[in-house]
Residue, then its C-alpha position, 0 to 999 in steps of 0.5 A: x055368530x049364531x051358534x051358541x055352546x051349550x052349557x050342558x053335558x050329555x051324562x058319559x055313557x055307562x061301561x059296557x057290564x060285560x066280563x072279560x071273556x065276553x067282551x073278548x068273544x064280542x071282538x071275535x067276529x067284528x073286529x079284523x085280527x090285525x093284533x094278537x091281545x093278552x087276554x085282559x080287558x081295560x077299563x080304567x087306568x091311572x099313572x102306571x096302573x090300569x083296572x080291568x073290567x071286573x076291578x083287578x089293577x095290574x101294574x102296566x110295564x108296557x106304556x103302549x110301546x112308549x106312548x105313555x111315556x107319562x103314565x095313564x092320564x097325567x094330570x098336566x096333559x088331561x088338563x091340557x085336553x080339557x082346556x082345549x076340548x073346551x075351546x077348539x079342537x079341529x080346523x083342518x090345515x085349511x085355516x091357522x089355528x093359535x096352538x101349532x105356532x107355539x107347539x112348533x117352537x118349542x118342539x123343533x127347540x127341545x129337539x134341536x131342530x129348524x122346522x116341523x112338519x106335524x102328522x099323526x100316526x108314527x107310521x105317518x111321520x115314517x111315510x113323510x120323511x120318505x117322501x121330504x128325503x126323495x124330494x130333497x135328493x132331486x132338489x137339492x142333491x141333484x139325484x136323477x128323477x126316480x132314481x133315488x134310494x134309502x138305505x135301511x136296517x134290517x130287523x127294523x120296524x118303522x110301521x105297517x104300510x104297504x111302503x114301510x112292509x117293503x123294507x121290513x125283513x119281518x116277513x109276518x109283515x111283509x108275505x102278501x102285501x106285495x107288490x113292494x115299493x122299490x128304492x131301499x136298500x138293507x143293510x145289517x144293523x150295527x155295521x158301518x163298514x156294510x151301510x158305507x158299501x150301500x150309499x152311493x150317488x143316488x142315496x137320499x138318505x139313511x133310515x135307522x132306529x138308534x134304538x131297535x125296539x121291536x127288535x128286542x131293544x137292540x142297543x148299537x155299539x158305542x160310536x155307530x151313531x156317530x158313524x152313521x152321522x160322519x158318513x151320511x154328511x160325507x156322502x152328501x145324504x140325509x141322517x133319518x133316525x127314528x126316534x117314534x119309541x126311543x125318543x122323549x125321555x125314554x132312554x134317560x135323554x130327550x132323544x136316544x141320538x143325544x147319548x152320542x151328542x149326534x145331531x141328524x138331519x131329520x128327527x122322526x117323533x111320534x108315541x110319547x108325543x101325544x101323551x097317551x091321549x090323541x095320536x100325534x107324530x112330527x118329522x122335526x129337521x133343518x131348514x134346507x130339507x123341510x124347506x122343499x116341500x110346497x104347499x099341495x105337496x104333502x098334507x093332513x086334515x088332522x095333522x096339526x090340528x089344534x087338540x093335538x098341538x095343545x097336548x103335543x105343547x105340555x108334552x113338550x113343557x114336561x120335557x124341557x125340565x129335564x125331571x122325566x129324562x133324569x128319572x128314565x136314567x135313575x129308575x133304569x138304573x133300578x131295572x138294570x140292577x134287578x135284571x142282572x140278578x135274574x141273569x142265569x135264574x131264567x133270564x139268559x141276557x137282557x139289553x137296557x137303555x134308560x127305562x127299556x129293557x129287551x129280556x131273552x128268557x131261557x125258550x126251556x121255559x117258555x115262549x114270550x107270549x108265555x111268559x108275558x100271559x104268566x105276568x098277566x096272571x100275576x098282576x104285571x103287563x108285559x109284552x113279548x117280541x119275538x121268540x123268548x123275547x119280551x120288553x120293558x117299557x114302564x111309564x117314566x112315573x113309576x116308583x122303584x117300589x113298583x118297579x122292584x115289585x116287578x122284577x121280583x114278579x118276574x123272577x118268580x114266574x121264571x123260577x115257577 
């Protein structure tokens, strides 16, 4: 080898000195609106706290929509980032790398899995199970060429491709990005009798959130799950949860499927995944499904590349303690008993599983996006939904100090 690391390292590069107004006039004319921002601008964050460009700390309740499962900068995963980025970080699929092969393991076994397939994105993982469903259908089901289906749910959201769009029933993310990708079928959540009328012989598989986050943490009935897993092996069709927001320790089990103690066929993973530093997402699922795809078929430069397999792998390490999911169980007991105080002081009714809560705020009040902006101002981020709507997602590390200090936050925006 000729090449030789260099042992010294460039200084980081000063922060941007710009205030928050400035730096939020600069995006303006360079960046595409493909999101609408609180007006705050992050410079720095640790555990469930982040630190604005003129040094105001809010107390982050959102965690990137569940990416950050383990807070800003856990000191297990930048440990683990660190250590890699020292040795290897990108191979392509095109070689092995000695980090996928550990990853693999102890992931397909903490989910209860054969086999995975890594990815990056949620979206990503989204596309992959699609296209695994389709296949296994003319494979292995025998379903005509091309004339496989999926069934969905309607007000899901399993990402923003031009193929996800075409079975969203949010038409802010559908109206004009057709022509749509035909083969779904939507059917309403939490209505087994609705889903059974839709499978029939060409159905591949069942697509659904056992959690609806964007939604508004829309929880199913107790059973439903459990339906959709009898009646998916019944049919003879694949069982798909997407469990890209609910899953790792969000809702006070490793997957929110295990509060049913239901099993699918394939497992959707991605957010809390890459430890809220590199973008990582897996499809995790049984032998005989993963089984048919072939090399050429599907890929990804980055997907499995050696950084993510190494922050993916501590994800998993602080997952199969059981501490996290124990600790989304007991703080969402704290955020449950706090909400139901506010229930009739602004809050008109809430819907909570582990550490997530969806909260509809009387709309006499305010919209969401109000509500979240009042917070904002306060020191505590939040996120609206639709409507009155807004979500709670903390990282799983914050303290029932910090939480309570939330929800009283909260109730005094409400009553202001």
């Amino acid at each position: 080898m000729t090449a030789t690391a260099g042992t010294d390292r460039a200084a980081a590069p000063a922060p941007d000195a710009r205030t928050s107004a400035e730096l939020i006039r600069a995006e303006e004319p360079v960046l595409a609106h493909n999101y609408h921002p609180l007006p705050v601008v992050v410079a720095a964050a640790e555990g469930a706290w982040v630190e604005d460009v003129e040094g105001r700390r809010l107390l982050d309740m959102l965690a990137g929509y569940s990416a950050l499962n383990f807070g800003h900068r856990h000191p297990a995963l930048i440990e683990a980032a660190h250590r890699q980025l020292d040795r290897l970080t990108l191979t392509s699929r095109a070689f092995h790398n000695d980090r996928l092969a550990e990853f693999a393991e102890r992931l397909t076994a903490l989910v209860g899995q054969d086999m995975m397939l890594p990815m990056n994105t949620g979206a990503e993982a989204v596309e992959s199970g699609i296209k695994v469903a389709r296949k296994w259908a003319y494979e292995v089901k025998g379903v005509p060429a091309d004339q496989a289906t999926i069934v969905v749910a309607s007000d899901n959201f399993h990402g923003r491709t031009t193929t996800i769009v075409s079975f969203s029933t949010d038409e802010t993310a559908r109206a004009g990005f057709g022509p749509f990708t035909p083969g779904f079928r939507i059917v309403p959540y939490n209505d087994l009798a609705a889903l059974e009328a839709a499978v029939d012989a060409t159905t591949a598989a069942v697509l659904i959130e056992p959690i609806q986050g964007e939604a508004g943490v829309v929880i199913p009935d107790d059973g439903y799950l459990t339906g959709v897993r009898e009646l998916t092996r019944r049919a003879g069709c694949l069982f798909i949860a997407d469990e890209i927001q609910s899953g790792l320790g969000r809702t006070g089990r490793t997957l929110a499927v295990d509060h049913e103690g239901v099993v699918p066929d394939v497992v959707l993973l991605g957010k809390a995944l890459g430890g809220g530093i590199v973008p990582v997402s897996a499809v995790a699922g049984s032998r005989e499904v993963l089984g048919v795809l072939k090399p050429g078929e599907h890929g990804s430069t980055f997907g499995g590349n050696p950084l993510a397999a190494a922050v993916g792998t501590a994800v998993v390490e602080l997952l199969e303690t059981g501490e996290f999911q124990r600790r989304a169980t007991e703080a969402g007991a704290v955020l449950r008993d706090g909400l139901t105080e506010l229930v009739g002081r602004g809050v008109i009714g809430f819907r909570s599983r582990g550490l997530w809560a969806g909260v509809d705020i009387d709309p006499s009040i305010g919209t969401g996006r109000e509500i979240s902006e009042r917070l904002m101002a306060e020191g505590i981020l939040v996120k609206d939904t639709h409507g009155s709507t807004i979500r709670l997602a903390p990282p799983l590390t914050i303290t029932d100090t910090e939480l309570r200090a939330a929800i009283e936050t909260l109730g005094k925006v409400l009553e202001a």
